[in-house]
C-alpha positions as CSV (number, residue, x, y, z in Angstrom):
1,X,-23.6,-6.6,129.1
2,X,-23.4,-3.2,130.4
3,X,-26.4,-0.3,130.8
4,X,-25.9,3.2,130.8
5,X,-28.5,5.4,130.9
6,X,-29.2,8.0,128.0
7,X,-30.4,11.6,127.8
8,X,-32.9,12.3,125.4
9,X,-32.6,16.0,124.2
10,X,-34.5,17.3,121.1
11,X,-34.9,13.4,119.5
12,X,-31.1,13.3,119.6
13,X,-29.4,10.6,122.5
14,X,-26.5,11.5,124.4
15,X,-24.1,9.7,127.3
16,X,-22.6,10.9,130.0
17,X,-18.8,10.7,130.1
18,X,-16.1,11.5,132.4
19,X,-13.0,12.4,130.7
20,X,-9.4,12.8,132.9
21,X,-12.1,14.0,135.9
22,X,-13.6,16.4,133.6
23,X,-17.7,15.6,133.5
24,X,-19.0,15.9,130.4
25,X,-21.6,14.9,127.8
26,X,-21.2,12.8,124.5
27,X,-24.1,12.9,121.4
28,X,-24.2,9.2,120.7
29,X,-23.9,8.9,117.1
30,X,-24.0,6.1,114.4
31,X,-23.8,7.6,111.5
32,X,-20.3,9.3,111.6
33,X,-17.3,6.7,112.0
34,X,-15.2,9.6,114.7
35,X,-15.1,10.5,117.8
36,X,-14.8,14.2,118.6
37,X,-14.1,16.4,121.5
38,X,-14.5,20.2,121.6
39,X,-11.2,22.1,121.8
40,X,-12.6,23.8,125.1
41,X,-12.6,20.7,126.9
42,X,-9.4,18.9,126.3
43,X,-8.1,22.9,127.0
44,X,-9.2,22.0,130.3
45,X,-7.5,18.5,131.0
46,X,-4.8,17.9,133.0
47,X,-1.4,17.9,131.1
48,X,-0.5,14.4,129.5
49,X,-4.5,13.3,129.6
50,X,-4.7,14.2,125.7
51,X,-1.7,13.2,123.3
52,X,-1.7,14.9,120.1
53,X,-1.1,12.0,117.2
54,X,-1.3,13.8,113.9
55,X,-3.7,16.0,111.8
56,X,-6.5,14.7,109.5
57,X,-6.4,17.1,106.8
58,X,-9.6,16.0,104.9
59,X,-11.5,17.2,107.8
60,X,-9.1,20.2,109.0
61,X,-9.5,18.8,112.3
62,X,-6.2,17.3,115.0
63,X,-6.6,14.1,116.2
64,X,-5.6,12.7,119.1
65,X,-5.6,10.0,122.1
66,X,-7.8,10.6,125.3
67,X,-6.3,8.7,128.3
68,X,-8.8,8.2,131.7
69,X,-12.1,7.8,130.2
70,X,-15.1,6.8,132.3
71,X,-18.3,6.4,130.7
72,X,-21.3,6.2,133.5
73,X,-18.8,4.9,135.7
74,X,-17.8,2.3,133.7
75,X,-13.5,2.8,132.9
76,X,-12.9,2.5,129.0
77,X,-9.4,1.8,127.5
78,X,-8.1,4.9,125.4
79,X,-9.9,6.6,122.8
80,X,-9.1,8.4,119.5
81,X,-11.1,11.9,119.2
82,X,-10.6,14.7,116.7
83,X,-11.0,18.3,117.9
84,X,-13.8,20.5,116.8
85,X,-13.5,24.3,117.2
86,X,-17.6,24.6,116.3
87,X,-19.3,24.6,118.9
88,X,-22.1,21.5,119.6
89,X,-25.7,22.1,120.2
90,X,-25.3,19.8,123.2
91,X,-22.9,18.3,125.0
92,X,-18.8,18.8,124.3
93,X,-18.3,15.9,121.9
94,X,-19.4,13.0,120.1
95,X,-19.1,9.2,120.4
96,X,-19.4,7.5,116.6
97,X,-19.2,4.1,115.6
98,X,-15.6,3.7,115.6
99,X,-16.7,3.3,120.2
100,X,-18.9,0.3,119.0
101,X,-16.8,-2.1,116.4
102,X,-16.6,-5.4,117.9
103,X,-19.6,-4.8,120.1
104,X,-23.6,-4.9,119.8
105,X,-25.9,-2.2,121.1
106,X,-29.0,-1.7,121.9
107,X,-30.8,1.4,122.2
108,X,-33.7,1.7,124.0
109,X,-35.6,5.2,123.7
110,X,-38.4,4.6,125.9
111,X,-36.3,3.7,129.3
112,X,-33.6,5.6,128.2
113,X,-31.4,2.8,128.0
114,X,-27.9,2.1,125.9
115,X,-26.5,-1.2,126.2
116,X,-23.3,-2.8,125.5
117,X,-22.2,-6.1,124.7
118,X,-19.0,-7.7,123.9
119,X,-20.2,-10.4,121.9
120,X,-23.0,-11.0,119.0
121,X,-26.1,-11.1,119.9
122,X,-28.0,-11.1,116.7
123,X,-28.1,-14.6,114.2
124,X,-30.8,-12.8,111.7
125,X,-32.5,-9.6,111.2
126,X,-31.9,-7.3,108.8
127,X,-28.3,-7.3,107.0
128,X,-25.9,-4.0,107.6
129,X,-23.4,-3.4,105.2
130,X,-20.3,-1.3,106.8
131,X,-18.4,1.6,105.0
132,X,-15.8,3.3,106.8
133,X,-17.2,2.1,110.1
134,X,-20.8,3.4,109.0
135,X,-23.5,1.0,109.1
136,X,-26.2,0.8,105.9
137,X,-29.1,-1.1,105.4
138,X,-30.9,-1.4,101.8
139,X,-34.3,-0.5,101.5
140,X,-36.8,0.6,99.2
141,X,-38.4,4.4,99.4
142,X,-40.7,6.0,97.3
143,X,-39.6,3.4,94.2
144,X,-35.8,4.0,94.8
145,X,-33.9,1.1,96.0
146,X,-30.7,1.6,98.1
147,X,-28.9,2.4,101.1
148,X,-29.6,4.1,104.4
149,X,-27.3,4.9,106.8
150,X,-28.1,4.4,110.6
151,X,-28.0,7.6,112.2
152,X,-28.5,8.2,115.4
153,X,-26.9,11.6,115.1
154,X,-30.1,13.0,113.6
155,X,-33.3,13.4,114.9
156,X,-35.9,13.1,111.6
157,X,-37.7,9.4,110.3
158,X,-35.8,9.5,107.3
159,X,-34.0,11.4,104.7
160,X,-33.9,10.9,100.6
161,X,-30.5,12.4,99.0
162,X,-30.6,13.0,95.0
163,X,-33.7,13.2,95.0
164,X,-34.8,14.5,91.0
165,X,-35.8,17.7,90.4
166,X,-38.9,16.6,88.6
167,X,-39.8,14.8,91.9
168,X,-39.2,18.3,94.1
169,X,-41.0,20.3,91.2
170,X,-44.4,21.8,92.4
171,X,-44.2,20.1,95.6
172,X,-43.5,22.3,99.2
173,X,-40.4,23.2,99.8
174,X,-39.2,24.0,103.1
175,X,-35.7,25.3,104.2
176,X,-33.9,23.4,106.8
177,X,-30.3,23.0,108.3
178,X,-28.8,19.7,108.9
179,X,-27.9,18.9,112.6
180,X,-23.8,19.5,111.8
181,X,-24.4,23.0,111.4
182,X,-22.3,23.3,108.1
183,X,-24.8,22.7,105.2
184,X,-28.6,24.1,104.6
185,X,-30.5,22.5,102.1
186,X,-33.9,22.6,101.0
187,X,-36.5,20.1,102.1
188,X,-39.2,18.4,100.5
189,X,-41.6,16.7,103.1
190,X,-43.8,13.9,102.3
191,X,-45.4,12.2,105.2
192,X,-47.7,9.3,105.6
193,X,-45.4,6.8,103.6
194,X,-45.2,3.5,104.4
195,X,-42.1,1.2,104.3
196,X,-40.4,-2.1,105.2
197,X,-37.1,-2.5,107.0
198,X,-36.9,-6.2,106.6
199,X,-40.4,-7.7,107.4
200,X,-41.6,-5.5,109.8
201,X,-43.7,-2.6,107.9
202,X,-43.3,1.3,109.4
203,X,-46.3,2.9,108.8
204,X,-46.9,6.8,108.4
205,X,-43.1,7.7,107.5
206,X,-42.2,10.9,107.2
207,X,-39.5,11.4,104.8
208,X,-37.2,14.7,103.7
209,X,-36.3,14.6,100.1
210,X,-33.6,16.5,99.1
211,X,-31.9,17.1,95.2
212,X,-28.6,17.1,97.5
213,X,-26.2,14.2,97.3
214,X,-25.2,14.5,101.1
215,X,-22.8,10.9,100.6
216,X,-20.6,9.6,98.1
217,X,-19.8,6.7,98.3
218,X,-18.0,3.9,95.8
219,X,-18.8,0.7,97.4
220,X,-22.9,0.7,97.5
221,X,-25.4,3.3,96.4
222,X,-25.7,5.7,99.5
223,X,-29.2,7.4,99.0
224,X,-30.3,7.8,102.5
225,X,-30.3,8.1,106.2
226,X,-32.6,6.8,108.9
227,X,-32.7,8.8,111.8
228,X,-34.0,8.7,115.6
229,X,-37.6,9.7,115.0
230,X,-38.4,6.4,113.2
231,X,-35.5,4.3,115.0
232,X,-37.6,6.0,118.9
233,X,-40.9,3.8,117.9
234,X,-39.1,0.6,118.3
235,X,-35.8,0.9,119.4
236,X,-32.5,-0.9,117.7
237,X,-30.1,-3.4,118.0
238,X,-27.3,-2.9,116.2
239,X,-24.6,-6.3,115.9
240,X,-21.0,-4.9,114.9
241,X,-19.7,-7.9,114.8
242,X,-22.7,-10.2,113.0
243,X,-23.3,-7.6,111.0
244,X,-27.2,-8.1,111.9
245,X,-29.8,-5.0,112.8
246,X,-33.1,-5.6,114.1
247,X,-35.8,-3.1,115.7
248,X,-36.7,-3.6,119.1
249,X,-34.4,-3.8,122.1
250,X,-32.3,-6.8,123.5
């Protein structure tokens, strides 16, 4: 097992990284399967320390391989990262899910803590279904049964995509942006709402419904996300390679 310690910065958790002697900061991020690097920073590399690979024209983005990686002074093996010309909120990059296949992590908000390990450490929990690197967990919100994508990228309890617009009709409607910066949607807020993630109930819920279908997906019925301000009460541990999730720290 192996601890680094995590910045917390507006209910989003980030790492600190050292890339080819370069310092830098990474958003530690579940729900998207890449890593990315800003443009600026590989810019300032030494020559040779980034090797372009090819381009990945769904995202209009180059990818590439990072050599000399040193994350809180512990030295990683080579990374993939796409390049991002948008600039972050925080930080210079991101590190997704693809860092953590074949590990567990556990994520502990209240000491700050992100831990590694190279081996399962969950036999039970909660099932997580992977897509694309991604991991889901069913649940049931608001009489809608489906899944929820872990995501530590964003910083709100939870999120409810295709939402009806008979549900949204008469009801408050605020205007928010997500956390990538590309799409603004508008928000329905219902708070107070009370849900299991396996046995263990989470009371007073805040939830963001949305008439937006922010995932498609064709192997399981995407209709949510979980994010860090219900995941910060408890904590999570998170088994890659079990496929198990539980809330609370290891």
């Amino acid at each position: 097992m192996i601890s680094f310690d995590l910045i917390i910065r507006d209910n989003h958790i980030y790492i600190a990284a050292e890339i080819a002697h370069q310092k830098t900061i990474l958003l530690v991020d579940t729900g998207t399967n890449y890593n990315v690097l800003h443009k600026s920073l590989v810019k300032k590399l030494p020559k040779g320390s980034f090797v372009f690979k090819n381009f990945a024209p769904n995202l209009n983005m180059e990818k590439g391989l990072v050599r000399g990686i040193t994350l809180s002074g512990l030295k990683c093996t080579d990374m993939y990262f796409l390049l991002q010309e948008r600039p972050f909120h925080y930080g210079e990059g991101i590190m997704g899910s693809y860092s953590f296949e074949n590990r567990s992590i556990s994520i502990d908000y209240k000491l700050k803590k992100l831990k590694f390990f190279t081996k399962s450490i969950l036999i039970d929990g909660v099932r997580i279904k992977f897509v694309d690197g991604i991991p889901f967990v069913e649940l049931i919100v608001m009489g809608r049964k489906g899944y929820f994508e872990i995501d530590t990228g964003a910083s709100f309890d939870l999120m409810l995509w295709g939402t009806s617009d008979k549900d949204l009709r008469g009801k408050t409607v605020m205007h928010g942006k997500m956390n990538s910066g590309i799409i603004s949607l508008n928000f329905v807020y219902f708070g107070n709402i009370s849900i299991f993630i396996g046995e263990k109930k989470i009371e007073k819920a805040n939830i963001l419904a949305t008439s937006y279908k922010i995932m498609e997906c064709k192997k399981i019925n995407v209709i949510g996300s979980i994010g860090n301000g219900l995941l910060s009460r408890y904590g999570v541990v998170l088994d890659y390679i079990s496929g198990w999730m539980r809330l609370g720290t290891a």
